[in-house]
C-alpha positions in Angstrom: 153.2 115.3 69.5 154.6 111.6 70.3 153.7 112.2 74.0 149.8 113.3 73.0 149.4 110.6 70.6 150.9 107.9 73.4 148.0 109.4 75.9 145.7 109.0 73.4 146.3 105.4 72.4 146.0 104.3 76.0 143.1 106.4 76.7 141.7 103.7 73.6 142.9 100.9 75.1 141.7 101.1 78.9 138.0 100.2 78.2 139.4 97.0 76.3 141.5 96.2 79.3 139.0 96.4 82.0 136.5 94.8 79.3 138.7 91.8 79.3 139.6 92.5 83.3 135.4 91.8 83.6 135.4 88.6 81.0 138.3 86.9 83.1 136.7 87.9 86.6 133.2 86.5 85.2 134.5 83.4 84.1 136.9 82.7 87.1 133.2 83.1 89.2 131.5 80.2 86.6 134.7 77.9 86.7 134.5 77.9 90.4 131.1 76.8 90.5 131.9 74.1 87.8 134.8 73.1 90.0 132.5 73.0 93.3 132.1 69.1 93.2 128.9 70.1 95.3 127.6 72.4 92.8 129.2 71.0 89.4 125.9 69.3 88.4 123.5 72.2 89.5 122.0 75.3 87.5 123.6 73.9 84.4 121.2 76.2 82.2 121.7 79.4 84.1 125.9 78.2 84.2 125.1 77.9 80.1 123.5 81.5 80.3 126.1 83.1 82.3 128.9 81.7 79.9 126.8 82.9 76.4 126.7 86.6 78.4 130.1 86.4 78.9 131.4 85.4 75.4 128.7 88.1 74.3 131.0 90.7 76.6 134.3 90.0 75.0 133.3 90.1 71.5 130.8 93.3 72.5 131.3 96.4 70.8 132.8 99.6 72.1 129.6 101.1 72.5 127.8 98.1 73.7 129.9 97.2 76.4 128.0 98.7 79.4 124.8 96.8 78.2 126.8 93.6 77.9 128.8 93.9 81.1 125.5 94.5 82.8 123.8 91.3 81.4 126.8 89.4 82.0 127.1 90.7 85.5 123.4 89.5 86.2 123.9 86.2 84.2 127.1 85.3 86.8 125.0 86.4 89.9 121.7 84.2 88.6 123.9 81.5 88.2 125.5 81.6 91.4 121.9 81.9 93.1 120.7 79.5 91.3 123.6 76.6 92.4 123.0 77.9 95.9 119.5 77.3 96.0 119.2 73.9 94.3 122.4 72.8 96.7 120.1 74.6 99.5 117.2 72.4 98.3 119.0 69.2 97.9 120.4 69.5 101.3 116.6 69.8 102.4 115.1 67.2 100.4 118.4 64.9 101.9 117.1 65.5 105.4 113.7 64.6 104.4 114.6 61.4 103.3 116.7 60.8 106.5 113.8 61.9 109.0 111.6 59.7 107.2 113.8 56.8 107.3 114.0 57.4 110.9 110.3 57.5 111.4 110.0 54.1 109.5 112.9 52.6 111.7 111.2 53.7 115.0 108.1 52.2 114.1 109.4 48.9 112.8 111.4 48.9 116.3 108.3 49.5 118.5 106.5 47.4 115.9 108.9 44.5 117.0 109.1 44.8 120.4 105.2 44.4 120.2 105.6 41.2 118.7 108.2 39.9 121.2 105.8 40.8 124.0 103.0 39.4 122.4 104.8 36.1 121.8 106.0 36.8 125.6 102.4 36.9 127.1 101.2 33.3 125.1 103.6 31.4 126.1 103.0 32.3 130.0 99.6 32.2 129.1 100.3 29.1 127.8 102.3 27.7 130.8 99.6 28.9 133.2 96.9 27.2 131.2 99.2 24.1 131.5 99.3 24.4 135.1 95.6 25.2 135.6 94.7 22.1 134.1 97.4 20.3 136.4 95.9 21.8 139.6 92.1 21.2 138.3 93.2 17.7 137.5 95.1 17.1 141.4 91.8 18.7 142.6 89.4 16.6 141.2 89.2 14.5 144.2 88.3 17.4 146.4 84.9 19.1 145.0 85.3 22.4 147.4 88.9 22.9 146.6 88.3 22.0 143.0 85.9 25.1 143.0 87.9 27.6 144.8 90.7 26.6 142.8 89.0 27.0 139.5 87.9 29.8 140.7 91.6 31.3 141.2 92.4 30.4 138.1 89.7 31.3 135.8 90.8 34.9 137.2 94.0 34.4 136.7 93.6 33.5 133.0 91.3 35.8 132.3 93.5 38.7 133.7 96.3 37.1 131.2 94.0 37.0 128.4 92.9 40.6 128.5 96.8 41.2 128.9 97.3 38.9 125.5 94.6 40.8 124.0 95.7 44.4 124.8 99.3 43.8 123.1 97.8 41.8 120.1 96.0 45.5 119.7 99.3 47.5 120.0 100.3 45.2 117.6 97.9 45.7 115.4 97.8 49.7 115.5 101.6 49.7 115.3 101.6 47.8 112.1 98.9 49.8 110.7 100.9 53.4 111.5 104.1 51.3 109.8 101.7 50.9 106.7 100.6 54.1 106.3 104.2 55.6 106.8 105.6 53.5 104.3 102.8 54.1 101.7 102.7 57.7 102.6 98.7 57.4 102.9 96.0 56.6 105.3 94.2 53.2 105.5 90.9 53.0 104.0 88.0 53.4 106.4 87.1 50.0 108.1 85.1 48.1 110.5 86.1 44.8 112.4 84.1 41.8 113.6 84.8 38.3 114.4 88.5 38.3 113.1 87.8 40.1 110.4 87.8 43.3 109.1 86.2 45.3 106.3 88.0 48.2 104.1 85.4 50.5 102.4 86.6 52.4 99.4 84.0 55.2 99.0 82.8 56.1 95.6 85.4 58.6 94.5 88.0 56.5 94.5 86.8 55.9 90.7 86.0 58.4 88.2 82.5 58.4 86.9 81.9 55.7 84.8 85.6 54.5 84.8 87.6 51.4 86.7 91.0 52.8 86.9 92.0 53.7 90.6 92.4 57.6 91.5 96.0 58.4 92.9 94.6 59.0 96.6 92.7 55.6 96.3 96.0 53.7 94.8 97.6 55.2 98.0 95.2 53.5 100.4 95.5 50.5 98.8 99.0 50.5 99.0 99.1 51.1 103.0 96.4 48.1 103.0 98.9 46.2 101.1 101.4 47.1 103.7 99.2 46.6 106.6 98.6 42.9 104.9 102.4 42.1 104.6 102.7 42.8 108.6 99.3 41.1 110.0 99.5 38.0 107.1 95.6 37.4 106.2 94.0 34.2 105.3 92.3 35.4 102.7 90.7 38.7 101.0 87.8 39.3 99.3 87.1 42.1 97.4 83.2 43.3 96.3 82.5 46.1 93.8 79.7 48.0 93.8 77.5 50.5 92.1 74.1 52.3 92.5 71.3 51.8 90.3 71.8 54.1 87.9 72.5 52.9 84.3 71.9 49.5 83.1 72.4 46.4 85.3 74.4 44.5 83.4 76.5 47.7 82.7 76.5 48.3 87.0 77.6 44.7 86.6 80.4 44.4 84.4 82.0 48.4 85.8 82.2 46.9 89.5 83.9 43.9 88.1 86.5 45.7 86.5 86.6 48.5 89.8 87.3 44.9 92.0 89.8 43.8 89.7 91.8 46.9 89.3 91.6 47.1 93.3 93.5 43.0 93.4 95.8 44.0 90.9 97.4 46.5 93.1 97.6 44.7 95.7 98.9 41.8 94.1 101.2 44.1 92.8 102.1 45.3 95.5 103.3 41.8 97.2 100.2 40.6 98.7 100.1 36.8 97.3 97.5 36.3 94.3 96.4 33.0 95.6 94.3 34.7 98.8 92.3 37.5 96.8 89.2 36.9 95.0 86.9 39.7 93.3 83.5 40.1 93.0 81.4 42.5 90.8 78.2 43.2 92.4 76.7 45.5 90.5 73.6 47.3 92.0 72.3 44.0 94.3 73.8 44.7 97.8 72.6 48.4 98.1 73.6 49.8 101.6 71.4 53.2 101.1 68.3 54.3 99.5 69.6 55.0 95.8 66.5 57.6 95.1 68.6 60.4 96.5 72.0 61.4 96.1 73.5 61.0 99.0 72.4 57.6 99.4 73.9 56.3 95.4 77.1 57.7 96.9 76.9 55.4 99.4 76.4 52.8 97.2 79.1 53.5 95.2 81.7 51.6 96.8 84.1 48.5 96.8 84.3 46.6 100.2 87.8 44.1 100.9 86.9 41.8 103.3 90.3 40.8 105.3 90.5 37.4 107.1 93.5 37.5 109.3 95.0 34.4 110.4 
């Protein structure tokens, strides 16, 4: 009778045994993601989760135990998932970051060696000017020889010219892929002439009717911003534009407010207040026919004019 009655009191007791067994295995598996210095600050909710299963498991009910060990079981193995995947993603995003530090670097490096080459070719163009005029100046008493030597030279100079003039260009397109890395957007279209070039912000870079800058646009003007801290310009000049729909002095006062929005961000963004001026032109300077659609587009635009120095 004693010996039935033991059997029968353990029989009771195993499912409470292995139910604690499960609550201390669980647990040990959160605690060693919590101690996982790597993984301590990751998942937090599905940790929270896994923890709420697992108190739910030890106060569960004989009869409820399977469904709670279950839950719990799938709570732990979220969580665990979970830490892996944001530690997974972290790792990723780090490496990101590194590769696009390293693009950056590169270009600043080529960016630099540009300039030291550029500043390379001057002075020797520089010194060979010098000593052009010296020979021109010996050579003066002698007409033929003044010729043939002039003659030498010009070539020569002109040879070192185009030289000067091929690394001012690498230069120039090296500081502009520096610009659009670090903004993480491309330039605005442009066109040069004369030391100058001209930056054409089409018409979307506005919603209708509205002068605040659309995210894509505020990107281009931050690479022009950039661009403008490596090639230093003398001054900017920024025009706003519309079409001729609406009333003029409506057209008037919207492209005033589209050019100011367009220097505030690059003042804000470091390029110095004292060299940018801008202009609301309303509807005067249309550069297509504004009785079709295409053309208002068109018109629909602001232009920063860059002097470089």
């Amino acid at each position: 009778m004693k010996r039935a009655t033991l059997i029968l009191l353990l029989a009771a007791s195993l499912p409470l045994y292995a139910q604690e067994a499960d609550v201390a295995a669980f647990s040990q598996r959160i605690a060693a993601l919590e101690a996982d210095p790597q993984a301590s600050s990751l998942a937090a909710y599905e940790r929270l989760q896994a923890r709420q299963a697992i108190e739910a498991l030890a106060q569960a009910r004989s009869r409820d135990r399977g469904a709670a060990r279950y839950v719990a079981e799938r709570r732990v193995q979220i969580a665990e998932i979970a830490s892996r995947t944001a530690a997974m993603q972290r790792e990723v995003d780090r490496l990101d970051r590194e590769r696009a530090e390293l693009l950056v670097e590169a270009s600043r490096q080529d960016a630099a060696r540009a300039r030291a080459e550029a500043e390379r070719l001057r002075i020797q163009a520089q010194i060979q000017a010098e000593e052009a005029e010296r020979l021109r100046q010996q050579a003066a008493a002698d007409a033929l020889a003044t010729q043939q030597v002039t003659a030498v030279l010009e070539g020569v100079t002109d040879a070192q010219t185009a030289k000067l003039n091929a690394a001012r260009e690498k230069q120039a397109a090296l500081a502009r892929e520096e610009a659009e890395l670090v903004a993480g957007a491309k330039l605005p279209s442009s066109s040069r002439a004369d030391g100058s070039e001209t930056f054409t912000l089409a018409g979307d870079a506005f919603a209708s009717g509205q002068a605040t800058l659309t995210s894509a646009a505020a990107g281009q003007v931050r690479a022009l911003a950039a661009l403008l801290d490596a090639m230093p310009a003398a001054s900017v000049t920024i025009e706003g534009h519309t079409d001729s729909q609406g009333a003029s002095d409506a057209n008037l006062k919207l492209s005033q407010r589209r050019a100011d929005a367009v220097r505030d961000t690059l003042v804000r963004e470091g390029v110095p207040a004292r060299l940018v001026r801008a202009i609301g032109r309303g509807a005067a300077e249309p550069v297509a026919d504004n009785a079709s659609a295409a053309g208002r587009a068109r018109n629909r635009r602001v232009e920063i004019l860059v002097s470089y120095k």
